[in-house]
C-alpha positions as CSV (number, residue, x, y, z in Angstrom):
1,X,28.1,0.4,-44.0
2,X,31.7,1.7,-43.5
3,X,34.1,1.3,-41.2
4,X,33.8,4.8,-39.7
5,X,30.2,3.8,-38.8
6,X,31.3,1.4,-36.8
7,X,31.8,0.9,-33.1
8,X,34.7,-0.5,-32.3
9,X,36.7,-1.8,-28.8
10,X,40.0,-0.1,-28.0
11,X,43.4,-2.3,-27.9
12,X,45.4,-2.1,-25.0
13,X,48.4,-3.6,-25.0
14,X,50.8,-4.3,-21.8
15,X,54.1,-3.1,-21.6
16,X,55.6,-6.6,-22.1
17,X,53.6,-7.3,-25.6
18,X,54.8,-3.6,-26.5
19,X,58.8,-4.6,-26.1
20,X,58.2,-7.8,-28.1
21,X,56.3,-6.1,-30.5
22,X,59.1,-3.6,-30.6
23,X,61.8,-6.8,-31.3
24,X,60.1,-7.4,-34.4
25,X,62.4,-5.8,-37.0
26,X,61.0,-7.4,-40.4
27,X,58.5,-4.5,-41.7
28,X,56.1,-7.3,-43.4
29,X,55.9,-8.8,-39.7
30,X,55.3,-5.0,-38.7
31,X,52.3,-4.9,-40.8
32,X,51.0,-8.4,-40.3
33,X,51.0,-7.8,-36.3
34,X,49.6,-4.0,-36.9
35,X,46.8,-5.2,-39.3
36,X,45.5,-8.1,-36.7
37,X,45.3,-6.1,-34.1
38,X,43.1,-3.3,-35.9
39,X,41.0,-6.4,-36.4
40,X,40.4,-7.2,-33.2
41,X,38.8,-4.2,-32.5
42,X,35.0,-5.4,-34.1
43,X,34.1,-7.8,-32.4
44,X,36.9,-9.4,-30.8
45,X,34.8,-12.3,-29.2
46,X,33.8,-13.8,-32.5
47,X,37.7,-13.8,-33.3
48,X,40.2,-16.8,-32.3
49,X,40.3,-19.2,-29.9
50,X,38.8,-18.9,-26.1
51,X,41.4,-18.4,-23.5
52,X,39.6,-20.8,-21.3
53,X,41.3,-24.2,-19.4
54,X,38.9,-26.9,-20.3
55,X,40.4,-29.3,-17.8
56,X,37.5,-28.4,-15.1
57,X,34.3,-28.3,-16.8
């Protein structure tokens, strides 16, 4: 199966992550960031950590 078969989420980033993101000034960082967030568009909930607070369950 290839990629362009796939369906995939779209990325949105705020306007905050996009000034940070336009801080970085090391083109390997570049790349890193760019590459993990194309990944996160299959299936971003089996990627990472939840953002959940444990403390009230």
């Amino acid at each position: 199966m290839s990629d362009e078969s796939i369906t995939g989420y779209a990325i949105q980033l705020t306007h905050l992550a996009l000034q940070m993101l336009a801080t970085v000034k090391d083109r390997r960082e570049q790349e890193k960031l760019r590459d993990r967030i194309e990944q996160l568009k299959i299936e971003p909930e089996k990627q990472g950590k939840a953002l959940v607070d444990n403390l009230w369950r």
